[in-house]
N, C-alpha and C positions, 0 to 999 in steps of 0.2 A: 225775288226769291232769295231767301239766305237757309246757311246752311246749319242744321242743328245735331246735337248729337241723343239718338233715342234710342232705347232699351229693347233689343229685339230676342232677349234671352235670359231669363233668370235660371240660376241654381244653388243648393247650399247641402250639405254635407252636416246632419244630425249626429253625433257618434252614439254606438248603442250605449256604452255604461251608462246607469243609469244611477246618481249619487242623491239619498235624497236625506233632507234633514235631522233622521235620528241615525243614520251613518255616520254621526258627531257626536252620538253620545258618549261616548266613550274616550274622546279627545281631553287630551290637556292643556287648558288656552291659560294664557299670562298676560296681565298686563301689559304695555308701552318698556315700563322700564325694568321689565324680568320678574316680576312679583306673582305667584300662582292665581289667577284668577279663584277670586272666593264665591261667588256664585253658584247654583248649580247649573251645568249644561243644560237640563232640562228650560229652567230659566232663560238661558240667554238663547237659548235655540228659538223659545216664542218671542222671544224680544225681537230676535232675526227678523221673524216672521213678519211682526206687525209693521219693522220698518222697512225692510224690502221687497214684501209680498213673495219669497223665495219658497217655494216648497222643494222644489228637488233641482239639479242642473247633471249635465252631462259631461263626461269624462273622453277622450280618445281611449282607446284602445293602447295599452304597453308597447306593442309592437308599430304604436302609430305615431308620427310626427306633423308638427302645424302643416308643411309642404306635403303630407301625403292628406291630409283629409283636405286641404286646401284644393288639391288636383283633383277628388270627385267633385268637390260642388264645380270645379271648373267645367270637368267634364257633362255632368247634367247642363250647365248654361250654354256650351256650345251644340248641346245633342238639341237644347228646347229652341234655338236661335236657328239652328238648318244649316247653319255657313259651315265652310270647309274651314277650319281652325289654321292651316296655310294660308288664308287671306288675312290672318289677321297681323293688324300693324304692330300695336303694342300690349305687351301682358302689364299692369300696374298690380302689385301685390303691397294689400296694405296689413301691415303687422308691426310690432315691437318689440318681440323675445327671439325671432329667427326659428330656427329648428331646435326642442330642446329636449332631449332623449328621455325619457322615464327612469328616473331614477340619478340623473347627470342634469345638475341646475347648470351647465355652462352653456350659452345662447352660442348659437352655430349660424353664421350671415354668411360664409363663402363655403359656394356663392351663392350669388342673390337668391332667395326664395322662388322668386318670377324665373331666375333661369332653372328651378329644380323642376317648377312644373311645366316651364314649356319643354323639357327634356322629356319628363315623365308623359305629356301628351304626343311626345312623338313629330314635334314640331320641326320642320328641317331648314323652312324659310330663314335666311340669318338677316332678314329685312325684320322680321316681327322683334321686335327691341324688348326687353325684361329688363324690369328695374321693380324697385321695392319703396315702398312711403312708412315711413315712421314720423306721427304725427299724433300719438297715443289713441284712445280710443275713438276720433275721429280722423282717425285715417283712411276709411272706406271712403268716405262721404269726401275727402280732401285729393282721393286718387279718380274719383268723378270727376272734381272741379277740373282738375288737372287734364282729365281724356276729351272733358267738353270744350276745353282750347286748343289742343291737340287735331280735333275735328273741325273747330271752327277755322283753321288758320287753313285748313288742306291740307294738313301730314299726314292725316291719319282719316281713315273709312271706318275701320273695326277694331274696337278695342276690347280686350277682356279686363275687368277691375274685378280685383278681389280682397275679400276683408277676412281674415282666416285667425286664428287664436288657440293657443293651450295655457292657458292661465292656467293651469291644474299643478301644470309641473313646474309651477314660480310661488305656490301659495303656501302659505308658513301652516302647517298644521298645529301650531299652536299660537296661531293670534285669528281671533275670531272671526275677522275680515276675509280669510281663507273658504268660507261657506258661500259667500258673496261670489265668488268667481266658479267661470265652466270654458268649457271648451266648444267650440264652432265655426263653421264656415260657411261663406257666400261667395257667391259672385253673381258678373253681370255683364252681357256681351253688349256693347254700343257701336249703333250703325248711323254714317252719316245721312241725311233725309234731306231732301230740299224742301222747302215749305214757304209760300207768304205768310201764315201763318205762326206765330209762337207757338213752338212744338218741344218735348224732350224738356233737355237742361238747357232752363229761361234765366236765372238770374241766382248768383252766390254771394255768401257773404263770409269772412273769418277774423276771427282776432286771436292775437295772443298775449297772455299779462305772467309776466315774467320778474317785476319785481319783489312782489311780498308772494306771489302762488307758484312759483317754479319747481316747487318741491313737495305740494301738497300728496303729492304722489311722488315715489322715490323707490330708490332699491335699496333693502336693508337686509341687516341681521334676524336670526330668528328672535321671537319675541323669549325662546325658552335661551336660558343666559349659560345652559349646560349640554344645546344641541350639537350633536357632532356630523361632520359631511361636510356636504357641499350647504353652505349656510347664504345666500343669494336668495332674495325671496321679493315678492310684491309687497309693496306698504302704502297704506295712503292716511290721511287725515281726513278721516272722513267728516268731521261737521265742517271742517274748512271747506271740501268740496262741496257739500250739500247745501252751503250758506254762498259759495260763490256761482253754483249752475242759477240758485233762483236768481240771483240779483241780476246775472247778465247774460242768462239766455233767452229771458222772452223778449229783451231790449233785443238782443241780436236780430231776431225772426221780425218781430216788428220793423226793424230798421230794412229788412231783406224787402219785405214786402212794400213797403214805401218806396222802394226805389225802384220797385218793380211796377208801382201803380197799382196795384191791391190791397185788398181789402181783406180780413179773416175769412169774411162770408164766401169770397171765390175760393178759400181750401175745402175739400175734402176730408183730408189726412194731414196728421202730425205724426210721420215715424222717427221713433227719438230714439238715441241707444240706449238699448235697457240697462241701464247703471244700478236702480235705485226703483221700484215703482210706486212709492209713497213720492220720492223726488221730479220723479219722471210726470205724474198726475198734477203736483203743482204748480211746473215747470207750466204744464199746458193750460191748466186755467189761466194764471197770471198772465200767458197771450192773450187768451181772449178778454182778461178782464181791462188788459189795455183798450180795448175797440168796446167797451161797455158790456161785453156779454159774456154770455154764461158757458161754457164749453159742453156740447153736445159729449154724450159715451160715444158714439161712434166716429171720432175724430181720432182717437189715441189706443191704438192695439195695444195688447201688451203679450211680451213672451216669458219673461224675466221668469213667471210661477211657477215654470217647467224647465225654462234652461237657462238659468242663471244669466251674468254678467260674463258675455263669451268675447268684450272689448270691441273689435273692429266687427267683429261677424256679426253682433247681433241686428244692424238694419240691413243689409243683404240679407239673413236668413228670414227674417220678419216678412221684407218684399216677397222674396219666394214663397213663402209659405201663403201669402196671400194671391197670389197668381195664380196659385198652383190648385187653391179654394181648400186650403189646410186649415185656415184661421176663422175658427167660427164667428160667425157676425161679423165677418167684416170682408172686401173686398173694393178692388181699381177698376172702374169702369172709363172709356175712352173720351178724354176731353175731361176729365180731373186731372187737380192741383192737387199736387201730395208735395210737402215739404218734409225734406228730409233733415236731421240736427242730431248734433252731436257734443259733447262736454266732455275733456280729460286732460291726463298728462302734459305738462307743458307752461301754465295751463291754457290749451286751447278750446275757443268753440267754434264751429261754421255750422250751415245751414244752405242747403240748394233747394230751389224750388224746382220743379218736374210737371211737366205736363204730358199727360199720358195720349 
């Protein structure tokens, strides 16, 4: 018998605003290097379209912070999971911006996110540990890794991980990339299981390439050269990313699977972070076109159409929405392989595989 760490609880936190593509018409985007963008918005709003499959994404609420919508999807995971949130060992809270006020781009880390919400739940055990992963947008997936060793070694029974985000209040409203980001949360209670069997989280894989991609993603100035404020904002490069997820994510998954002694044909599911869904669909062919085949539609969900790139939240909210049977055509049935993967900041990728 050994011991695994399995999923006895999903939740995630939708926010109601609702932001959706001609909400931008009216925007004034610029260039890289301050020059008024000549196009029309209408234009580049369908360019959006075509290349990220974005129609609308979702905002928090003014009065809300990453640590307060963070704390409902928490709340739903341990209502869906049954345990007393007092047994639980450790909170892992995966984010990057910290708490950042509506209207105040300065990121707020003390303290930890994980201790706002184990405050906020009311938690009094001072055994159940809070801490926080920045690890760009695969840091749900990399706060996993981390709770499945946590459990394997015996520290830990129950863990809450969560992947939580307000990209909204980091995005430059006038560089186009800013339409690409939303706001969201996940999480996910994991309980130790004893098994002969491979159960839960079976086998991970991550890298990080920091020479020439360290900055493909970065924090900048506005793109407008006469914005005034708080000027902090999210930037990425995006054909650098979009040319570095294909080259070496499907190597990644591939590599994961190989050492795990599988094959494509034993997944199920591919849930990827919705960064990109033109990127995200390539991504997953080019796995399978490794193993000679062709990628089934029912291997790769997608959320990205309706709530944008919400960074670490978007494969926890995914999961849940699939649990939950939110996601049309598609669902986790027991004794599927779903591999989870992720691509960002850093630049990092990882990928776990899960056995349900």
């Amino acid at each position: 018998m050994e011991t695994y760490a399995k999923i006895i609880g999903t939740g995630s936190y939708i926010p109601e605003v609702v932001v959706k593509n001609e909400d931008f018409l009216n925007n004034i985007f610029f260039e890289t290097y301050g020059k008024r963008l000549e196009k029309d918005n209408e234009e580049v709003i369908k360019k959006l379209y075509q290349i990220t499959g974005i129609k609308e994404r979702r905002y928090a609420r003014e009065d809300q912070t990453n640590s307060m919508i963070a704390t409902e999807a928490a709340k739903r995971a341990i209502e869906d999971s049954g345990i007393d949130p007092e047994t639980l060992d450790y909170i892992i809270f995966a984010h990057n911006y910290g708490d950042v006020k509506f209207g105040d781009r300065h990121s707020d880390f003390v303290p930890s996110l994980a201790t706002r919400v184990k405050h906020a739940l009311g938690i009094k055990n001072p055994w159940c540990v809070g801490y926080d992963v920045a690890f760009g947008c695969p840091g749900w997936v990399e706060g996993m890794i981390q709770a499945g060793y946590f459990i394997k070694s015996g520290d830990a029974k129950k863990i809450l991980v969560i992947g939580s985000e307000t990209l909204s209040r980091i995005s430059d409203p006038h560089d186009r990339d800013s339409m690409i980001f939303g706001d969201g949360a996940g999480a996910v209670v994991l309980e130790a299981v004893e098994s002969e069997e491979p159960t839960g989280i079976i086998g991970h894989l991550a890298r990080t390439d920091a020479a020439e991609e360290a900055y493909y993603l970065y924090n900048g100035h506005s793109f407008n050269p006469d914005f005034e404020g708080d000027n902090f904002f999210i930037k990425m490069l995006g054909h650098k990313v979009y040319e570095y997820a294909l080259t070496y994510v499907p190597d990644l998954i591939k590599r994961l699977l190989d050492k795990l002694n599988l094959h494509i044909d034993d997944v199920q599911k591919i849930l990827i972070h919705q960064a990109n869904e033109k990127m995200d669909i390539a991504i997953g062919q080019r796995v399978y076109k490794l193993y000679g085949k062709k990628m089934p539609e029912s291997a790769m969900p997608v959320t990205i159409t309706n709530l944008g790139n919400s960074s670490v939240g978007t494969i926890p909210t995914m999961l849940d929405m699939i649990m939950k049977g939110k996601l049309e055509n598609h669902s986790i049935n027991p004794g599927d392989i779903v591999i989870f993967a992720s691509v960002g900041a850093g630049m990092n990728i990882n990928a776990l595989v899960y056995k349900f």
